[in-house]
N, C-alpha and C positions, 0 to 999 in steps of 0.2 A: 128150822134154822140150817138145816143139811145142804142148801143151796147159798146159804150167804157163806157158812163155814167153805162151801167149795171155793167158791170167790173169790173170797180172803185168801188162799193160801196162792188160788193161780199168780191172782195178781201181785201180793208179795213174794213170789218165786219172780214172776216177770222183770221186779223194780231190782232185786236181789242181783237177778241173771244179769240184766244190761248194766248194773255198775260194778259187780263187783263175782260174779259167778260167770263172766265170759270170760275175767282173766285167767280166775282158776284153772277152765278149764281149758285155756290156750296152753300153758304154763304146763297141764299136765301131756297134750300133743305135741308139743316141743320134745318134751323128756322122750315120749314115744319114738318121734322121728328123728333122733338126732341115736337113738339105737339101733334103727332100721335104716335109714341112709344115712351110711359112712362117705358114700363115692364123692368125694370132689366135682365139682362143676370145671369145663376146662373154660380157661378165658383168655384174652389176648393182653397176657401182658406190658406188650407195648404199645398200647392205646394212649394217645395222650395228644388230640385234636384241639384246636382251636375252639374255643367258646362265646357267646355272647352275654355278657351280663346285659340283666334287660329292666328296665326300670320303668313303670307310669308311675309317671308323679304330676301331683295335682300340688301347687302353692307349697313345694316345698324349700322354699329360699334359705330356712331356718338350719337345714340338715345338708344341702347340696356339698356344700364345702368338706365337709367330715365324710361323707359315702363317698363321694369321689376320691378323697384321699384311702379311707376305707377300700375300696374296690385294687388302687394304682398297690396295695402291702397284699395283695394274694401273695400267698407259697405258688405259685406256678408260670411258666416260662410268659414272661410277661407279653411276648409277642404273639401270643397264643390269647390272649383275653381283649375282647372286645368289647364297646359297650354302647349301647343303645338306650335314648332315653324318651321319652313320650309324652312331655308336657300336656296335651291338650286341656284346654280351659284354663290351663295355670294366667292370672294377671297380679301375682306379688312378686314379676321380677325374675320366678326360676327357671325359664330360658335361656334368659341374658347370660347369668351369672355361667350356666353350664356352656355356653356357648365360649367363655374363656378357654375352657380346656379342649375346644375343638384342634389344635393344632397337637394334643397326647393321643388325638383318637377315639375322643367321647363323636360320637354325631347326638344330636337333636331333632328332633323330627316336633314339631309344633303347629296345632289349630287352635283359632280362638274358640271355637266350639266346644261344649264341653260333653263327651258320651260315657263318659264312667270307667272305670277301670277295665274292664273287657274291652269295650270301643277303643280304647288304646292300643289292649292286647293285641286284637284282630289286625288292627292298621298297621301296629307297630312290625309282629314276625315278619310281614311280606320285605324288611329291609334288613332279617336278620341270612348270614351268610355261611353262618360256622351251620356243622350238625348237633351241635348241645347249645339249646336256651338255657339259663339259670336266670330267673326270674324275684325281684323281689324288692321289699318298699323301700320309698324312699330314705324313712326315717329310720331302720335297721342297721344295725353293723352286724358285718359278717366274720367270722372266725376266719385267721390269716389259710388256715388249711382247709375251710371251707371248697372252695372250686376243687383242689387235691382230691379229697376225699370225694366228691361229687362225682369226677370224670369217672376214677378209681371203680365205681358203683358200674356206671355203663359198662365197663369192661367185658361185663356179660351182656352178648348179644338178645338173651332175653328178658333185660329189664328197659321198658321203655319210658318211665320217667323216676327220680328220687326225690325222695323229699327230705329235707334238713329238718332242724329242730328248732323251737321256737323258746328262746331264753326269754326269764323273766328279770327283768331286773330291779330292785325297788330298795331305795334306804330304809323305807320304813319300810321292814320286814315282818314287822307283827302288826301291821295292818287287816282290814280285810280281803285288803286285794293281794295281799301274800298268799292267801288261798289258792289264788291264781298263778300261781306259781308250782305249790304242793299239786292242784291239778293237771297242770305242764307234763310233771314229774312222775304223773301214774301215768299220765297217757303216753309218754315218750316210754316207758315201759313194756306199755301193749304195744304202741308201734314198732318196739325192736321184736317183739311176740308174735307180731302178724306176719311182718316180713321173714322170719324164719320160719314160720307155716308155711305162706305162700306169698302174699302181698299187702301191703300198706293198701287200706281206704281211705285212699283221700290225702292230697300232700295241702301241707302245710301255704298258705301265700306270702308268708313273710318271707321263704326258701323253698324254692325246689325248681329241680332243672327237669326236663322233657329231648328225648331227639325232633331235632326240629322236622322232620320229617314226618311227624305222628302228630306235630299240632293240628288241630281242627279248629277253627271260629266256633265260636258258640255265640247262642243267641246276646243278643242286644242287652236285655233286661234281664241276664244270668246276674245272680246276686253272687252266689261261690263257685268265681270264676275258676278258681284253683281246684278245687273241689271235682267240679265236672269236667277240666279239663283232662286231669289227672285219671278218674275214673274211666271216663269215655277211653285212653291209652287201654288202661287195664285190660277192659271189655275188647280192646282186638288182638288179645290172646298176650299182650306182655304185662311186669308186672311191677308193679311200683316199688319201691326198695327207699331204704331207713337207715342214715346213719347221724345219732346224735351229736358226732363229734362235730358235723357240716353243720353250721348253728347261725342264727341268727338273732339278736340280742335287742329288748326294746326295754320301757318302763312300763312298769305296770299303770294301770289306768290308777286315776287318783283316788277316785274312788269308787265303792261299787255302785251308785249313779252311774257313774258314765263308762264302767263295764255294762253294766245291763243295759244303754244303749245298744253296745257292741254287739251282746248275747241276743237282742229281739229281732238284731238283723240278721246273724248266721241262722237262730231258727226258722226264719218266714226264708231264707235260702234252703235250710237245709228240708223245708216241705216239697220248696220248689223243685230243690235238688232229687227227691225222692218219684215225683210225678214225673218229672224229664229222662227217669233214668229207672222208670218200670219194669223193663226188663231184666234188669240187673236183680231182681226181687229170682227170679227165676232160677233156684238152684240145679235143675236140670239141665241148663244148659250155659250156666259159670261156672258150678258147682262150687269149689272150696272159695270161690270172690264172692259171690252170693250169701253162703255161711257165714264170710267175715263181717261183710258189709249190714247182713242183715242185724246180727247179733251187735256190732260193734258203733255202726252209724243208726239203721234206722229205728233201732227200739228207742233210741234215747230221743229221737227226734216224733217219737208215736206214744207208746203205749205207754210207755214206764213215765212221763209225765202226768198222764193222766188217769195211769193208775192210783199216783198216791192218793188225793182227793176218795177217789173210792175206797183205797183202804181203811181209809180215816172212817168213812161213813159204816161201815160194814164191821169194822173194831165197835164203832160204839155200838153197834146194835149185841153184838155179841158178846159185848162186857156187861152190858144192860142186861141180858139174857143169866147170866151168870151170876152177875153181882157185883157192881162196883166196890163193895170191898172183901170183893172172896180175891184173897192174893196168892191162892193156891191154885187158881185159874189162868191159863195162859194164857187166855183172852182180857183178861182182865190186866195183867201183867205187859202185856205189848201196848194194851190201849194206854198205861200210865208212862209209858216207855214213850210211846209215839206224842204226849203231851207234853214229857221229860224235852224232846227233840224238836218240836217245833217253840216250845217256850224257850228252848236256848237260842232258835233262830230267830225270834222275837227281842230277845237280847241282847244278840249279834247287830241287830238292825239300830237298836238303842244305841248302844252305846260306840257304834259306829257313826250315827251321828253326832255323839256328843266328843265324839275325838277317844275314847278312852280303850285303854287297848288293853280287850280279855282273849287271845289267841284261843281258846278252847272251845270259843263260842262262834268265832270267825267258818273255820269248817261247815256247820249245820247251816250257817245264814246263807253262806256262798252257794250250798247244793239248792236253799229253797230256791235262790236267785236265778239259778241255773234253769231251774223246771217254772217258775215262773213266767221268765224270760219265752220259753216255748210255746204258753198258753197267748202271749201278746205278738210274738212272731207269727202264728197260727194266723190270728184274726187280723191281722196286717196281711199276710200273702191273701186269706180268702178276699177282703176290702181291695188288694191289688193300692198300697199305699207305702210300701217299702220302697223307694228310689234307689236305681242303678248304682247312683252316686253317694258312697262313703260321706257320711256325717262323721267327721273324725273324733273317737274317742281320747279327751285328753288324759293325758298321761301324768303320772309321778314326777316329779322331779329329784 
């Protein structure tokens, strides 16, 4: 059993490490490096350029009215914000409607064709004029100090995009999809953790701004367009930078149905995102972006999914082995533990259907959904059946 005992322990260190044993150990590099560099960065504090908010939206006539007004209440010199909007494909009208505000300085740019949110992106920067993009959905509202805090971030010449934070918002807060929220909340966590290492993987699409000068088109059928845009900046030596206060605020999905929509396409993206951006695996030559990314994006998106499955398998043989009722066995003791946690996820799933709301059970069902969500993303990117185009997850009300 010396070979299944090894197994077992790698692969629950692996599941350990990628959710909850990379914060640790960021948390304890922080403490490190905030001992050993004292020096201040110098920066220019009178930076404070013109911007373009940039929007693709697809049918969204429902929101147009409230982001617009949304965008016109930034904290910043109001003649300094621009904004750029990218209809293509839209035919419920939100053209028209933005086309009102052409005489405050919205422009429009519209095809009946419809190419996905990147096909937007790509067509859309060639008409942006400021040096900061800030990019972000339609259906979003943004914190009045949002852009503030944004430019605020560039001020050092070497961070070449930021990312904002992505709020969750939901009445019903002891839902399941309040999970979704608790998840937010640890990873806006790491995200202030990495960014004071070295750099954020990977900004947010609901928020985040770029120098327009560092965008690059990415392919056509890029699923996480934010994702790779972001990274690719990284990868040419500047670094992505995190401030929670820059926030972007939506409803939670209604329910975990139609989050795990959401969750099967960031995974069959974030496969794709992993193949397209191979080198980045290459600690030698990113070095501390490599560490973050590997540890913080690609385990969750590899191994630690499909570790548990095997751990499951490799407990029971080692409980078997032991005794299922020797309880003085630690093998025996994990595998009633690991039955304890997916029967609460089983639970979770229950009575999620039936509307009734056990909060303690919500947790365990969210994380199966999560790694679930991976194993159908997986066989979607290999099938090549995931589409460019957003199938919108609806939301809470």
């Amino acid at each position: 059993m010396n070979y299944i005992e090894i197994a077992f322990w790698v692969l629950l260190f692996i599941v350990f490490y990628a959710y909850l044993g990379y914060g640790i150990l960021l948390f304890i590099l922080i403490k490190i490096k905030r001992i050993v560099c004292r020096k201040k960065k110098e920066i220019n504090e009178d930076y404070e350029p013109e911007v373009t908010l940039f929007v693709a939206a697809y049918n969204e006539k429902d929101y147009v009215d409230a982001k617009i007004k949304n965008s016109f209440d930034m904290e910043y010199p109001k003649e300094k914000i621009k904004q750029v909007w990218v209809t293509d494909g839209s035919d419920d009208g939100t053209p028209d409607i933005l086309r009102k505000y052409k005489d405050q300085g919205v422009e429009v740019y519209h095809e009946d064709a419809r190419g996905g949110k990147i096909g937007a992106m790509n067509r859309g920067v060639k008409f942006v004029k400021t040096p900061i993009i800030i990019f972000s959905d339609g259906n979003t509202m943004l914190g009045k100090e949002s852009v503030q805090r944004i430019v605020n971030m560039f001020k050092d010449p070497k961070v070449g995009c930021v990312s904002g934070e992505k709020r969750i918002y939901s009445k019903d807060s002891d839902s399941a999809v309040g999970s979704e929220g608790i998840y937010w909340k640890y990873e806006s966590t790491l995200k202030k953790w990495d960014a004071e290492l070295y750099s954020v993987v990977g900004a947010a699409g609901e928020l985040f701004a770029v120098r327009t000068d560092l965008f690059q088109d990415v392919e056509k059928d890029t699923l996480l367009d934010d994702f790779i845009v972001s990274l690719r900046i990284a990868m040419q030596g500047y670094t992505i930078q995190y401030d929670p206060e820059a926030y972007a605020i939506e409803s939670a999905s209604a329910n975990v149905k139609e989050e795990l929509k959401r969750k099967i396409r960031i995974a069959a993206g974030g496969i794709q995102s992993i193949v397209r951006l191979s080198s980045l695996l290459n600690p030698f030559k990113y070095g501390t972006l490599s560490f973050q990314y590997i540890s913080h994006r690609v385990l969750r998106w590899t191994l630690a999914p499909v570790a548990l499955p095997l751990i499951l398998i490799a407990n029971i043989l080692l409980a078997m082995n032991a005794g299922f009722d020797n309880f003085t066995n630690i093998y025996t003791l994990l595998f009633y533990a690991q039955v304890l946690f997916y029967g609460a996820s089983l639970l979770g799933w229950y009575f999620e259907n039936k509307k009734i709301k056990i909060k303690l059970l919500f947790i365990p069902y969210y994380f199966f959904v999560m790694n679930y969500a991976v194993f159908l993303g997986f066989g979607r990117y290999l099938k090549g059946q995931q589409s460019v185009n957003w199938e919108r997850a609806k939301r809470g009300s």
